[in-house]
C-alpha positions, 0 to 999 in steps of 0.5 A: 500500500502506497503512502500518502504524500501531502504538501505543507499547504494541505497539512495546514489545512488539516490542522485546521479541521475539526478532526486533525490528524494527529501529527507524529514529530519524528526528530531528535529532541534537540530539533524539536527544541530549534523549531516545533508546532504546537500539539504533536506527539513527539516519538523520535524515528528510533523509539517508534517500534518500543512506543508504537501503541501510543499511536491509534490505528483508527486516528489520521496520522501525519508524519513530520521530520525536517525535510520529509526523508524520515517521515516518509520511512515512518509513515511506510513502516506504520503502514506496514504495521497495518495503519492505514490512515497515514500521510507524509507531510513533504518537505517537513517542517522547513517548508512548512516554515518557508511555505506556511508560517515564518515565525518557525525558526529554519535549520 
């Protein structure tokens, strides 16, 4: 099963809804630290397998990292383990802070 690709555009728009996604943030602390988004559950890519049942098979889930290399890893490994409503945000948070909002740090 092939893995949802979404832009930052349309990930702010999901955001948005009244049911958004919950938005994995698969970085490294220290990243998270640099620049983050509000409301994500924070699970660093090499954690996933040991934390994988605190995320819901029956919720939307987007993936984020950087630039959209690790999520898109993260997001085909979750389907894998049978989450079927999964999206790769591409491009990661730096082009959600070039695209869609400025006041995010870049790095």
């Amino acid at each position: 099963m092939p893995v949802e690709e979404i832009n930052v555009n349309e990930f702010a728009k999901r955001r948005a809804t009244a049911s958004p996604p919950v938005v994995l943030d698969v970085r490294e602390p220290f990243e998270l630290a640099r620049a983050s988004l509000p409301d994500v559950l924070h699970i660093p890519m090499r954690e996933l397998p040991a934390r994988l049942s605190e995320l819901s098979k029956q919720k939307p889930i987007a993936v984020l990292c950087h630039h959209g290399g690790r999520s898109e890893h993260v997001a085909r490994f979750l389907v894998a383990q049978g989450f079927e409503h999964v999206a790769n945000v591409d491009g990661g948070i730096d082009a959600y802070a070039r695209i869609v909002d400025s006041t995010i740090p870049r790095y």
